[in-house]
N, C-alpha and C positions, 0 to 999 in steps of 0.2 A: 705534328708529333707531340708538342707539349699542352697542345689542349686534349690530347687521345689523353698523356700521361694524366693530366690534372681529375680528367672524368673517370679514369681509373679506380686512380686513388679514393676520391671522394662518393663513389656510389658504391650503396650497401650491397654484399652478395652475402649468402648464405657461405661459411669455410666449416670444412667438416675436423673433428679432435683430429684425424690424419693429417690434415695440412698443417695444422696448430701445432702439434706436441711436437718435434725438430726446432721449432724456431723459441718454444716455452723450454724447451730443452738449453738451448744454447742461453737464455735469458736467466735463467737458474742456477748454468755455470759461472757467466761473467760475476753474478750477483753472489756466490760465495766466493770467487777471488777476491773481488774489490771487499767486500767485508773482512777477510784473512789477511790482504796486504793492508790494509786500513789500520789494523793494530801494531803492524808492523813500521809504519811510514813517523815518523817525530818531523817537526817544521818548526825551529828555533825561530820565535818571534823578536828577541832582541839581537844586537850587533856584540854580542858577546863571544861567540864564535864564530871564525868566518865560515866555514861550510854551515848551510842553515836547512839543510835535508839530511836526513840521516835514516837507517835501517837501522832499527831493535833486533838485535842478535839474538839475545835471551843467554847470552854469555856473560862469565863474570869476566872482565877488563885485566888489562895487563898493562903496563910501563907503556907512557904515552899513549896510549888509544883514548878516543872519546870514549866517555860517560854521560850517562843521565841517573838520575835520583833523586828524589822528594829532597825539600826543606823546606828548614822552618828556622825563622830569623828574626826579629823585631823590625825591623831594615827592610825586610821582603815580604811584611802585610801581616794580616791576622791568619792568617789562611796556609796549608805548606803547597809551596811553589817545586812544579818543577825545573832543574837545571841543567843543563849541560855541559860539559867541561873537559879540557883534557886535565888526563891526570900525570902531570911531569916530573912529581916528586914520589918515588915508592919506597914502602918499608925497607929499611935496609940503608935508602942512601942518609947521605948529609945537607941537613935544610940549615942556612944561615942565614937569620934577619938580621942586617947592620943595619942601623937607621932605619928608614923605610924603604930599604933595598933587598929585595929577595935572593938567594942564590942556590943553587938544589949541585951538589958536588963540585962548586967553586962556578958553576954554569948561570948565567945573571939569568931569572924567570921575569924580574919585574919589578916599578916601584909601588909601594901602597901611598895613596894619595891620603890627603889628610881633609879633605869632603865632598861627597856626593854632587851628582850632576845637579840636585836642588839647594845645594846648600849645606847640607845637613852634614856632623860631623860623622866622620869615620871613625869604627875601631879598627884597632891595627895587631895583628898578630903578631906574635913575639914567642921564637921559640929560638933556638940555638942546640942544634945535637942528632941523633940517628933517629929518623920514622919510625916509631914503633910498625909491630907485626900486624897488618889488618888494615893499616892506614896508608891515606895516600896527598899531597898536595893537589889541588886542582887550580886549572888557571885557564883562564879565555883567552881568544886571542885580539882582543881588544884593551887601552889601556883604561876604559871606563868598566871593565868587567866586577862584576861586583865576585869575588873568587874567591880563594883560599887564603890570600894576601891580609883580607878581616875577620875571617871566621875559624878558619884551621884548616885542620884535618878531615877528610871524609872518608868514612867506614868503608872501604871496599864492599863488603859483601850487600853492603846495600843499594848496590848499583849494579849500573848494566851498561854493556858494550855497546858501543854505536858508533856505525859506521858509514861517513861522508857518501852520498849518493851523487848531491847536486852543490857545487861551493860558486854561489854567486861574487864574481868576481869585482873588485871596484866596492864594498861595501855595499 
């Protein structure tokens, strides 16, 4: 039976566009979903956040949902990186840095270390009062996450919702 199947396979027949265009059919649909989910699919390569699969909504974010958005850092290369982040601090509430300890409505987000996994020193954000209108805190859920904790605020409207598919658990 498997030597019927193998000689099957492997010897030339004549197929006519009838038999072909059903099966070019089905090959031309897989091949524009997987292109259309493709833009849709992010795959966070660092441990900055734990769910590391996410769906691009094409939504603007709300309090606590993930985000993704370009940047641009001296700390994150020449180049702007993208990141992903939840956003835990929104316009409206009260963000308080004592020390290097973060806090978003008395609620602790985190500390800011004082240097990089290579060494290198940290800056540390310093703010004290209400997120203005537009802004939001961002923060990974890791304690190496490079976040809002050194950088600030990030522009809502420059970002985009994203939503956990796959969170590898265990790091």
């Amino acid at each position: 039976m498997i030597k019927r199947f193998v000689k099957r396979l492997f010897t030339p027949r004549e197929v006519t566009f009838a038999e072909l265009a059903p099966k070019l059919a089905v090959v031309a649909v897989l091949a524009v979903v997987v292109i259309q989910w493709q833009s849709h699919i992010l795959v966070t390569v660092s441990k900055s956040v734990e769910p590391r699969i996410f769906w691009k909504t094409g939504e603007e974010p709300s309090r606590d949902d993930y985000a993704t958005f370009m940047f641009e850092h001296e700390l994150a290369g020449e180049e702007p990186v993208r990141l992903t982040k939840r956003l835990a601090c929104w316009s409206g509430d009260s963000l308080t840095v004592t020390g290097r300890d973060v806090y978003c409505n008395d609620e602790f987000l985190g500390t800011a270390k004082e240097t990089g996994l290579h060494g290198q020193d940290l800056p540390r954000f310093e703010f004290n009062g209400v997120i203005p209108n537009g802004l939001a805190f961002a923060v990974g859920s890791h304690a190496d996450s490079f976040d809002s904790r050194y950088w600030g605020f990030v522009d809502v409207s420059t970002t985009e919702r994203v939503v956990p598919i796959f969170n590898r658990k265990g790091g």
